[in-house]
C-alpha positions as CSV (number, residue, x, y, z in Angstrom):
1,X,-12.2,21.8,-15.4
2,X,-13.2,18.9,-13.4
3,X,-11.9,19.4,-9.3
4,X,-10.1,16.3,-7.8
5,X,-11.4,15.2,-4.6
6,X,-9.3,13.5,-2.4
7,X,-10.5,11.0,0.2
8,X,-8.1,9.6,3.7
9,X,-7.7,6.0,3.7
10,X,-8.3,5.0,6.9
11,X,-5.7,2.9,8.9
12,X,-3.9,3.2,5.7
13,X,0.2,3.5,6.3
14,X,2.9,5.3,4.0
15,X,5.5,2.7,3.0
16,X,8.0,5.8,3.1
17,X,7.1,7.5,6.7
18,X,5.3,4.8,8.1
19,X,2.9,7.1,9.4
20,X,-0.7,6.3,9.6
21,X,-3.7,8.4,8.3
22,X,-2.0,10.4,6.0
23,X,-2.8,8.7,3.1
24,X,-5.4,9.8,0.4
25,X,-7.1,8.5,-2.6
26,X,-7.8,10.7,-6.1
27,X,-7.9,9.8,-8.9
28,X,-5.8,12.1,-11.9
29,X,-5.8,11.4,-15.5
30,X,-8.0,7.9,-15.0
31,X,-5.3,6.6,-12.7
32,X,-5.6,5.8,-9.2
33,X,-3.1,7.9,-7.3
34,X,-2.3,7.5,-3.6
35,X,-0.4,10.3,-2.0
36,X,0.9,11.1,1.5
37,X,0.4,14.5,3.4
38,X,3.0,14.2,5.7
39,X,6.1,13.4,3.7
40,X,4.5,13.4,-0.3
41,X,5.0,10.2,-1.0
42,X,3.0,9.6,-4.2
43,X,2.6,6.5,-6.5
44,X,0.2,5.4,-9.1
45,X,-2.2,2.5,-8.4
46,X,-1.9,-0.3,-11.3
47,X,-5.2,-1.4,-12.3
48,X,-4.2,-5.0,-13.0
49,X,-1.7,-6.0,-10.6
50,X,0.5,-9.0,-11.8
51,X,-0.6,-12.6,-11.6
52,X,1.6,-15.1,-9.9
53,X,2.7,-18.1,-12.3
54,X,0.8,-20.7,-10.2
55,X,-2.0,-21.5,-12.6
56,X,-4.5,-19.6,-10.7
57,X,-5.5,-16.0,-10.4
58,X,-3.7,-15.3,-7.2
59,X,-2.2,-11.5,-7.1
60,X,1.5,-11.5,-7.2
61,X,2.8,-10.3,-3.5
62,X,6.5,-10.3,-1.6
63,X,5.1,-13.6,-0.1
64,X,4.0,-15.3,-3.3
65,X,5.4,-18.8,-3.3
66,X,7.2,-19.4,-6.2
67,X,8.4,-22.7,-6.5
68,X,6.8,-24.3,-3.2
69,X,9.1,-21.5,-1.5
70,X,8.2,-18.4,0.3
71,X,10.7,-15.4,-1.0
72,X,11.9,-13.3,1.5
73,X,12.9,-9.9,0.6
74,X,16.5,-8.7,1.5
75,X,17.6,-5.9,3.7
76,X,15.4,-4.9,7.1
77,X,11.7,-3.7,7.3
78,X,10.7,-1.2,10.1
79,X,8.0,-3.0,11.7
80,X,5.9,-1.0,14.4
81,X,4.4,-1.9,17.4
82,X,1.1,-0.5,19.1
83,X,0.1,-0.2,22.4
84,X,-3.1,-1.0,22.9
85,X,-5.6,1.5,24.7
86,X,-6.6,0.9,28.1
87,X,-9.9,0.9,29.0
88,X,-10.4,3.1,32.1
C-alpha cells in the first residue's frame, strides 16, 4: 500500500471558508485532490481544464470574454481585506 503525502499550499484560500493555509495537495487514485483542514472542503483537480471558444488556448475562467463581453457571475462574493503588517 502506497501512503499519500499531503503537502500545504501556501497562500492558497478555501473557496468554502475563505480561510488561508489550510489547503493541501495529494494526489488519490491518479487525480489531483485538494482538501481543506479547517472545514473539509475537498474537490478533484481536472487535468485539462476547458478551453475558451476564442481560437486560442486560453483556459476558460469566470472572466473569460465571450463575445467581446466580460461575464459577471450572479449573486455576492466575500472578498477579504488585509491589513498590512507594520514595520516596527
Amino acid at each position: 500500500m502506497q501512503k499519500i503525502v499531503k503537502r500545504f499550499i501556501a497562500g492558497a484560500v478555501c473557496p468554502k471558508c475563505s480561510q488561508m493555509d489550510k489547503i493541501v495537495m495529494f494526489r488519490e487514485d491518479e487525480k489531483h485532490v485538494r482538501e481543506c483542514v479547517a472545514c473539509g472542503y475537498r474537490d478533484v483537480l481536472e487535468e485539462n481544464p476547458p478551453v475558451a471558444e476564442t481560437g486560442t488556448d486560453d483556459i476558460v475562467t469566470r472572466v473569460t470574454p465571450q463575445d467581446g463581453k466580460v461575464v459577471q457571475e450572479e449573486g455576492e462574493q466575500v472578498l477579504k481585506i488585509f491589513d498590512s503588517p507594520t514595520k516596527h
